[in-house]
MARDOLO-999242 format. One record per atom (N, C-alpha, C, O): residue in three letters; x, y, z. Coordinates in pm, whole numbers, plus 32768, in hexadecimal, padded with zeros to 4 digits. Layout:
BEGIN
ALAXYZ;...
END
This chain:
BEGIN
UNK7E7076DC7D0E;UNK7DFF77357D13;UNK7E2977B97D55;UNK7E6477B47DC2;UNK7E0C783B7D13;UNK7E1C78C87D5B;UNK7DC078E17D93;UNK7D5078DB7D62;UNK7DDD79077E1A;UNK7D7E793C7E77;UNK7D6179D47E88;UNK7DC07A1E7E70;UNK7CF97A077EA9;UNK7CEA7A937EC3;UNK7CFA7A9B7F53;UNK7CB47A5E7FA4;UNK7D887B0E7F7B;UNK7D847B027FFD;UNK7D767B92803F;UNK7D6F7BFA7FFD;UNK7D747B8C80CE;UNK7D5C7C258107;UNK7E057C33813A;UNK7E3F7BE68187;UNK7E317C918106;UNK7EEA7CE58116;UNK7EC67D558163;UNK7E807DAF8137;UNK7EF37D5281D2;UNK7EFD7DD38230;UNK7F807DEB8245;UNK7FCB7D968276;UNK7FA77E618221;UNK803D7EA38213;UNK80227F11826E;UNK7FBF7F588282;UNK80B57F0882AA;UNK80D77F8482CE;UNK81467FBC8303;UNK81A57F7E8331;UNK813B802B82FC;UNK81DE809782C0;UNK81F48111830D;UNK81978152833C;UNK825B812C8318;UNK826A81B68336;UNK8274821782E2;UNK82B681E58287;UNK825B828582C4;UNK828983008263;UNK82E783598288;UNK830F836682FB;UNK830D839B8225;UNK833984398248;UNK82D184B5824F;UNK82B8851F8289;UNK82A9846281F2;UNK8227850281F6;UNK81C385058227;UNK81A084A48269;UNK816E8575821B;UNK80B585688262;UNK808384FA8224;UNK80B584B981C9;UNK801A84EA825E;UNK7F8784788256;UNK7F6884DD8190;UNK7F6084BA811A;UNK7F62856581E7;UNK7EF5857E8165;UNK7F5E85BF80CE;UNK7F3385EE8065;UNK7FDB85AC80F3;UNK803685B9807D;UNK802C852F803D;UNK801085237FC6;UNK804784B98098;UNK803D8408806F;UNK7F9184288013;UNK7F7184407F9E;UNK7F59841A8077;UNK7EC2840B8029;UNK7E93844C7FD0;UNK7E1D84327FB6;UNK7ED684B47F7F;UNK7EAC84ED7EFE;UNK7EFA84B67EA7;UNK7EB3848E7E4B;UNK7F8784977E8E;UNK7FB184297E44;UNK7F6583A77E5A;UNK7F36836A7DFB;UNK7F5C83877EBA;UNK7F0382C37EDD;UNK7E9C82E67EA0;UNK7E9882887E50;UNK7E2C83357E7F;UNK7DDA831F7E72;UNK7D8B83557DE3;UNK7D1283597DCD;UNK7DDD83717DA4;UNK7DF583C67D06;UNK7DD383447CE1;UNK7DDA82D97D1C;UNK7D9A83777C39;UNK7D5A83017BBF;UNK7DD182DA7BA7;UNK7DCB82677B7D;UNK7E5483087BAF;UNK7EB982BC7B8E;UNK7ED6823B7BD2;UNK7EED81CB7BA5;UNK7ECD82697C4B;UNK7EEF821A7CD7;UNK7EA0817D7C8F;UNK7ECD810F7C6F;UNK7DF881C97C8B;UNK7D9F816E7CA8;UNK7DB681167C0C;UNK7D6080BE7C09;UNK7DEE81127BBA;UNK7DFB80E37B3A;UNK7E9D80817B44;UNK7EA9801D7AFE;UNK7EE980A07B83;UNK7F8280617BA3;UNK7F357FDC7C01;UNK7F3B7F647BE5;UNK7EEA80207C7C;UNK7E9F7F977CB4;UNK7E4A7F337C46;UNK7E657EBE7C2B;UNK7DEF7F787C1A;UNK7D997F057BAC;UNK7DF37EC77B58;UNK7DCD7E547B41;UNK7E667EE67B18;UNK7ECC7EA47ADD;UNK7EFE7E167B3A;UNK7F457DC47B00;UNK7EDC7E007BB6;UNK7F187D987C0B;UNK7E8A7D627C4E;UNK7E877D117CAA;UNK7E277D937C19;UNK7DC17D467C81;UNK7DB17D807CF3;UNK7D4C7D4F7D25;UNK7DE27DD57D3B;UNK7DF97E037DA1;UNK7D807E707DC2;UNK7D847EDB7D85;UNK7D277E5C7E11;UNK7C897E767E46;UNK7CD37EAE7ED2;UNK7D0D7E6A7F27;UNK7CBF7F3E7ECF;UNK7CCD7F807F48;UNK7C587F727FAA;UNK7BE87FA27F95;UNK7C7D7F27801F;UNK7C177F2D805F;UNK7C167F8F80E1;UNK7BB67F708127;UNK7C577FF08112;UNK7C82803E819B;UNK7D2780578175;UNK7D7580048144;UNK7D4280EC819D;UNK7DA1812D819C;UNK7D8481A9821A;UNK7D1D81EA820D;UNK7DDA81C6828B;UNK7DE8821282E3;UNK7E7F8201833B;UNK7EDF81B5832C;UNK7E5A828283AD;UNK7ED4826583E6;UNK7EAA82448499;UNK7E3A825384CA;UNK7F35820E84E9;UNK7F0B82138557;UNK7EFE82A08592;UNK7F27830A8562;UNK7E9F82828635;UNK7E7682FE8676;UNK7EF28315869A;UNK7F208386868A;UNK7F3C82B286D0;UNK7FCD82BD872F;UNK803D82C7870D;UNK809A82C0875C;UNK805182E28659;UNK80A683078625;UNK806D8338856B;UNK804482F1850F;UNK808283C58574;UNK805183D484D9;UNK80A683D7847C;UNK808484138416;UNK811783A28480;UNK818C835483FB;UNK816382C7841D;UNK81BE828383EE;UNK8103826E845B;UNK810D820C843C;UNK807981CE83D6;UNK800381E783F0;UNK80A88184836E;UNK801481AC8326;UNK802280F28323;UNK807B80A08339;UNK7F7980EF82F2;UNK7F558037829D;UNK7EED80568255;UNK7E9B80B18251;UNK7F077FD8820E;UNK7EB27FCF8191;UNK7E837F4081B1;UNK7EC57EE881E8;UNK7DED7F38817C;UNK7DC17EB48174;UNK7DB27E9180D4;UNK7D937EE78081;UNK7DC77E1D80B9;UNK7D9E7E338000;UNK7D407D99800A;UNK7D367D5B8074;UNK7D0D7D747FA3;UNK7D1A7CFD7F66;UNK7D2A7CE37EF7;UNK7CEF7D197E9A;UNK7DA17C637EE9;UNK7E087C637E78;UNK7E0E7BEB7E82;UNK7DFA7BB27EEE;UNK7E2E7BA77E07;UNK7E807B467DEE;UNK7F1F7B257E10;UNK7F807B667DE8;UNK7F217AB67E60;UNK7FC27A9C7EAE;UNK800E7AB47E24;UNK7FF57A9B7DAE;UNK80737AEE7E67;UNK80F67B2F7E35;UNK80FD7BAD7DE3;UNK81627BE47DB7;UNK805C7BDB7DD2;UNK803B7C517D84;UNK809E7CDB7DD4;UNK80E57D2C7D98;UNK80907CD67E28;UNK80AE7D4D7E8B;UNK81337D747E66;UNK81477DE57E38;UNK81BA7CF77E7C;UNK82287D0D7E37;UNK82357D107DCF;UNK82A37D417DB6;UNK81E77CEA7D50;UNK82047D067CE6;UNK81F37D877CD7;UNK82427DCD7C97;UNK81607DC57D27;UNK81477E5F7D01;UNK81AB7EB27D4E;UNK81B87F287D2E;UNK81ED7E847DA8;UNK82587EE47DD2;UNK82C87F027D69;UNK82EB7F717D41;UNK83057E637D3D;UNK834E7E737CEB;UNK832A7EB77C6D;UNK83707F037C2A;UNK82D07E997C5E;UNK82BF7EFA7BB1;UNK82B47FA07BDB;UNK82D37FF57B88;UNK828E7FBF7C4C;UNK826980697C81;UNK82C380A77CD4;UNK82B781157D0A;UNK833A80437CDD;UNK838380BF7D2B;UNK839081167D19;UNK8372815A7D7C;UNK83C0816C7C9F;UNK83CC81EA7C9C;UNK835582487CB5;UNK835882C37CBD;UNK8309820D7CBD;UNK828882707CB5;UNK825282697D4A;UNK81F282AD7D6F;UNK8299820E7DA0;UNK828381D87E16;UNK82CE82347E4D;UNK828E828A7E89;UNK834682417E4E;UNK83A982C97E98;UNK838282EC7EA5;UNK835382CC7F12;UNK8330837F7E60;UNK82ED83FF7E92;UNK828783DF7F0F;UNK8298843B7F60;UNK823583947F38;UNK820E836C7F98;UNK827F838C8037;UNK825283A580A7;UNK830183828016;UNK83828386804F;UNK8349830A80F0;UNK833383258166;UNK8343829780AE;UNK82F3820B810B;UNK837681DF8133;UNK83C781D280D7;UNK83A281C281B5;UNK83F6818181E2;UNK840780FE81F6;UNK83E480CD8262;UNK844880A58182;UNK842280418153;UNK84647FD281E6;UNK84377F6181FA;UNK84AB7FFA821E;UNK85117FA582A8;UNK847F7F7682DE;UNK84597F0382F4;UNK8421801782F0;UNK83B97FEC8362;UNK832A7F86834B;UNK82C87F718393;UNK83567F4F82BB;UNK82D57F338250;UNK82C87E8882A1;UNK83297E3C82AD;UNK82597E7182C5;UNK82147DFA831A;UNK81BC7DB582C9;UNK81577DFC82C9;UNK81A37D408276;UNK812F7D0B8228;UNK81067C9A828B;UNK814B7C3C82B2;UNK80667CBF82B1;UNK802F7C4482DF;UNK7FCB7C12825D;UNK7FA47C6D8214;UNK7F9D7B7C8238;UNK7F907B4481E6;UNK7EE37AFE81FA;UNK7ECD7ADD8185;UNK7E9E7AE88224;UNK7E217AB38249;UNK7DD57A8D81D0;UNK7DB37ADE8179;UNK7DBB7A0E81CE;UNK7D7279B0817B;UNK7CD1799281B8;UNK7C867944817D;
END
């Protein structure tokens, strides 16, 4: 049985909040997610560091890596520092 779960990620960048969030948040963006199930639920950054960003989604387990894998290239420009990338998983 697939579960719908809550994925909270989070990353460091290279770039601004509001360079990330006009790519993240484009009909493109939002159409690469519906391709995986992937229901944005919260996207921001911390107060105590603004290269560090998260995303909450809800997705179907293993959706997340598949959508990475199919979007990398389109994922670069984001310039996301993938070393700093953290997935917590909550059912």
């Amino acid at each position: 049985m697939s579960r719908s779960i809550t994925n909270v990620i989070s990353f460091k960048i290279e770039s601004t909040f509001e360079e990330w969030f006009e790519i993240f948040d484009s009909k493109e963006a939002d159409r690469r997610h519906s391709e995986f199930d992937i229901k944005q639920i919260f996207r921001g950054f911390s107060k105590d560091d603004i290269k560090k960003f998260i995303c909450i989604n809800q997705v179907r387990k293993g959706n997340i890596q598949k959508f990475i894998q199919a979007n990398i290239e389109s994922i670069r420009p984001h310039k996301v520092d993938f070393l700093t990338m953290e997935e917590l998983t909550w059912i």
